[in-house]
C-alpha positions in Angstrom: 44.8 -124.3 115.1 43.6 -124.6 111.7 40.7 -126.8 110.7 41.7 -129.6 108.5 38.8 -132.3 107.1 39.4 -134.5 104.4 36.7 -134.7 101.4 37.6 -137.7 98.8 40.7 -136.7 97.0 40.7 -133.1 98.8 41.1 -131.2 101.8 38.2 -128.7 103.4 40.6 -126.4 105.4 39.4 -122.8 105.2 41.6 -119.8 106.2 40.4 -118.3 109.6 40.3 -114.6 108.0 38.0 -115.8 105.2 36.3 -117.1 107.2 35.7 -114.6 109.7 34.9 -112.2 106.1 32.4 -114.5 105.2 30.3 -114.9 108.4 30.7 -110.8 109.0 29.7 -110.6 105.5 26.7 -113.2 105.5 25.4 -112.1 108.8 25.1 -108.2 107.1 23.2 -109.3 104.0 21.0 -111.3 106.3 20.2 -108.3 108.4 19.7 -105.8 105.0 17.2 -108.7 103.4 15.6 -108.6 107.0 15.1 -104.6 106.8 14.2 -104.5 103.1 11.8 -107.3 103.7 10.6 -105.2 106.9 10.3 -101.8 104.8 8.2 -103.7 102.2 5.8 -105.0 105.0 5.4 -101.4 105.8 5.1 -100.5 102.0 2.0 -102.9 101.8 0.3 -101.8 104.9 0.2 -98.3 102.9 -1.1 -99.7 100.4 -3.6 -101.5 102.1 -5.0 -98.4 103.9 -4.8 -96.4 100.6 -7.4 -99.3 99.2 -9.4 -99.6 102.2 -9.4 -95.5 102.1 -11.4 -96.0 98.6 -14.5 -97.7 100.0 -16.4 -94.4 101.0 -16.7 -90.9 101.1 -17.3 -89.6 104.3 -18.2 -85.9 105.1 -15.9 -83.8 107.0 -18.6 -81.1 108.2 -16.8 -79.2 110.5 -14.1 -81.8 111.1 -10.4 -81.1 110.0 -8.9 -83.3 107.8 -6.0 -84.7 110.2 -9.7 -86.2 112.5 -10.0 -88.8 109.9 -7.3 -91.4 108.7 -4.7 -90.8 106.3 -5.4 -91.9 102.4 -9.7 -91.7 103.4 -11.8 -90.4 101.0 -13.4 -87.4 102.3 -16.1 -85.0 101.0 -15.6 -81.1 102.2 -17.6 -78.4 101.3 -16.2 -74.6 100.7 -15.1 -72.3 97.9 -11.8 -72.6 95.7 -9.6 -69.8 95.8 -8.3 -69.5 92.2 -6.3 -66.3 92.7 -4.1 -67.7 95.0 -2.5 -70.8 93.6 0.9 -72.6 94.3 2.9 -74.4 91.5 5.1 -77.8 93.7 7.9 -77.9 91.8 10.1 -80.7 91.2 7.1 -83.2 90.4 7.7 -85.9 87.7 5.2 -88.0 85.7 6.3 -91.0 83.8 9.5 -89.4 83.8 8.2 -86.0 82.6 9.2 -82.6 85.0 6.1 -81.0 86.0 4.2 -79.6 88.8 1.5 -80.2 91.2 -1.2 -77.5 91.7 -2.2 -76.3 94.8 -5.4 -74.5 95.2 -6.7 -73.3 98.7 -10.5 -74.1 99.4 -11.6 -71.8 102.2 -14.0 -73.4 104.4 -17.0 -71.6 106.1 -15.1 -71.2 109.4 -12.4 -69.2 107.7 -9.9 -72.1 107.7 -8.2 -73.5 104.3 -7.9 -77.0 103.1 -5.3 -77.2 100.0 -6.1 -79.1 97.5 -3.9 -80.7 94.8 -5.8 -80.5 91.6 -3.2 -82.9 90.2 0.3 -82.8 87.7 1.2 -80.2 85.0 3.9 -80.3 82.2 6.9 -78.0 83.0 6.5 -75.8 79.8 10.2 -75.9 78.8 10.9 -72.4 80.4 10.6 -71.2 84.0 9.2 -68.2 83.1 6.6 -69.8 81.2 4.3 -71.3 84.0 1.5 -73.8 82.7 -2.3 -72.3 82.8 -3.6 -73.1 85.6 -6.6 -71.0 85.9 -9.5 -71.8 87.3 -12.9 -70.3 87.1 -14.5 -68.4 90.5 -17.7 -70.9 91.7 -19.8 -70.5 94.4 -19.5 -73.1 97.2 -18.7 -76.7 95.7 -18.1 -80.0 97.2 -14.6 -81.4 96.9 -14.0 -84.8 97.1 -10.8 -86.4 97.3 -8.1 -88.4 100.0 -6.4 -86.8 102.6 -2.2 -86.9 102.7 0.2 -85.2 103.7 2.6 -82.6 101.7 4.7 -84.4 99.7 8.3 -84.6 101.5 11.6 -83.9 98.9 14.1 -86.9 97.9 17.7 -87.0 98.1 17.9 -84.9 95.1 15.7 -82.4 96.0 15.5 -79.6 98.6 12.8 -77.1 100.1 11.7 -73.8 99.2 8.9 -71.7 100.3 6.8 -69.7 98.4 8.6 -66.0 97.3 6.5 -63.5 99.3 7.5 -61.1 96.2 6.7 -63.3 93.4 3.6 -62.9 91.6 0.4 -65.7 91.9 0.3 -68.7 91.2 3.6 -68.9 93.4 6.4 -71.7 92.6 7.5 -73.5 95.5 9.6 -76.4 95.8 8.3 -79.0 99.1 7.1 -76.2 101.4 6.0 -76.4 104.6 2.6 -76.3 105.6 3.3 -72.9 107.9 5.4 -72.0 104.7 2.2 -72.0 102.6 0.1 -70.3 105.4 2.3 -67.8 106.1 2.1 -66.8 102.0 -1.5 -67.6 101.6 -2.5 -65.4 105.0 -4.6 -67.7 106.1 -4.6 -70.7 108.6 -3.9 -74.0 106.8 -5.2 -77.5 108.0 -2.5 -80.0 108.5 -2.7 -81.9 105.7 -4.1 -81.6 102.2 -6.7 -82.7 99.9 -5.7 -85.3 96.7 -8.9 -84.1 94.3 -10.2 -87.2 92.7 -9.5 -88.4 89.6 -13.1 -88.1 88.3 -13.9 -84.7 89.9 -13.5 -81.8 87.7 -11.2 -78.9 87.5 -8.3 -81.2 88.2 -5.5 -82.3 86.1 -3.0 -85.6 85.8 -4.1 -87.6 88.9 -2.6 -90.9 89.0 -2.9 -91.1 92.9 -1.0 -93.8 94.9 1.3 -93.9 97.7 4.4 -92.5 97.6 7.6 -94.6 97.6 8.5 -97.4 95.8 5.9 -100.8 95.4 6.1 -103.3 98.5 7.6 -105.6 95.5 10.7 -103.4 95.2 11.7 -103.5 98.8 11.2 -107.7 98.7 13.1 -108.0 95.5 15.8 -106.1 97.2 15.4 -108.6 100.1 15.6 -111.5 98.0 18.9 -109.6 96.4 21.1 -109.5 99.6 20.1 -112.7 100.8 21.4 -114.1 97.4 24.2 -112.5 98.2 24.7 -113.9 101.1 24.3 -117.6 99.9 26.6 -117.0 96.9 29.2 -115.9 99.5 28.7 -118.8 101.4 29.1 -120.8 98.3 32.3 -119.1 97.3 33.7 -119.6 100.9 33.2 -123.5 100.7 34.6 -123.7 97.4 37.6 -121.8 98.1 38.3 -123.8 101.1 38.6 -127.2 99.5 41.8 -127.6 98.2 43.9 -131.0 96.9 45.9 -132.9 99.3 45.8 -135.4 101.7 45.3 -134.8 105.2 48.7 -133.7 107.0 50.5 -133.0 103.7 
């Protein structure tokens, strides 16, 4: 039984198949909209946090990092270890290959907090690595926010640290037992972002990682136009000329 409604000097029958298309279709941008729209709710809660995580420092003392919330600024006292550095490879900066440098700061109760000290040019040549040394100090006070290791992308996959290769070690999205294992000694769970004010640091243009919350909306918006163009499409196909029962 097809469905046949007259419309002035036309007929509004659509097929049954294109029809069927169309609703499948619709109801599948509707749902990607839906979970892009959901994604970029989650994207600004992050965001949120990393703002709220601005407002103070607070102390660790003898806390680990992973007892206070992700993105807080934290201040943690101990001594940089600048013989035993790692170079994250596969970092970009406005486009620019690079690296983030990883420098362990032992703690008084013989743990290790890394820090990232921030992005370095790639020099052009891998066995050229960017000067990244860093002067001995006595005990300093490192402020910066907690994260966690940066995960790898689609394009990207994981290496740990060469136990062979000399210091400062290249590694491509290690673990953090990958990194302990190299560096000997405990690691905490998650690592330090140094601040962009503090010295000794390089490129740090901190923010969470992932695309904006915008992104993930626009790309809402994007299916659901989809969806209403196809809908559009569908009713304009479907009127054809006639007269009803010709």
């Amino acid at each position: 039984m097809s469905i046949r409604i007259p419309i002035g000097s036309r007929v509004f029958a659509p097929s049954w198949f294109f029809t069927a298309l169309t609703v499948l279709l619709c109801v599948a941008f509707f749902f990607l909209g839906r979970w892009q729209w959901n994604r970029g709710e989650l994207r600004q809660a992050e965001y949120d946090r990393f703002a709220a995580g601005a407002e103070q420092v607070i102390p660790l003392g003898s806390r680990s990092v992973d007892q206070v919330q992700r993105f807080q600024r934290v201040s943690v006292v101990g001594h940089l270890d600048p013989d035993h550095q790692f170079l994250l490879d596969n970092r970009s900066y406005q486009g620019r290959p690079g690296f983030d440098v990883l420098t362990p700061l032992r703690r008084e109760d013989g743990r290790a907090v890394m820090v990232d000290r921030g992005w370095v040019p790639f020099s052009g040549l891998r066995d050229r690595l960017p000067g990244v040394a860093l002067e001995a100090h006595d005990a300093v006070t490192v402020v910066g926010r907690v994260d966690n290791l940066p995960v790898p992308g689609l394009a990207s996959g994981r290496a740990a640290p060469d136990p062979q290769a000399r210091w400062p070690k290249i590694t491509a999205f290690p673990s953090m037992v990958q990194l302990s294992a190299a560096l000997g000694v405990p690691l905490e769970p998650q690592i330090i972002l140094l601040d962009p004010k503090e010295a000794d640091g390089y490129v740090r243009d901190w923010h969470p990682p992932g695309m904006e919350p915008i992104r993930h909306w626009s790309y809402a918006v994007q299916w659901w136009s989809f969806a209403v163009v196809l809908f559009v499409l569908w009713a304009g196909f479907s009127l054809r000329k006639g007269v009803p029962g010709s």
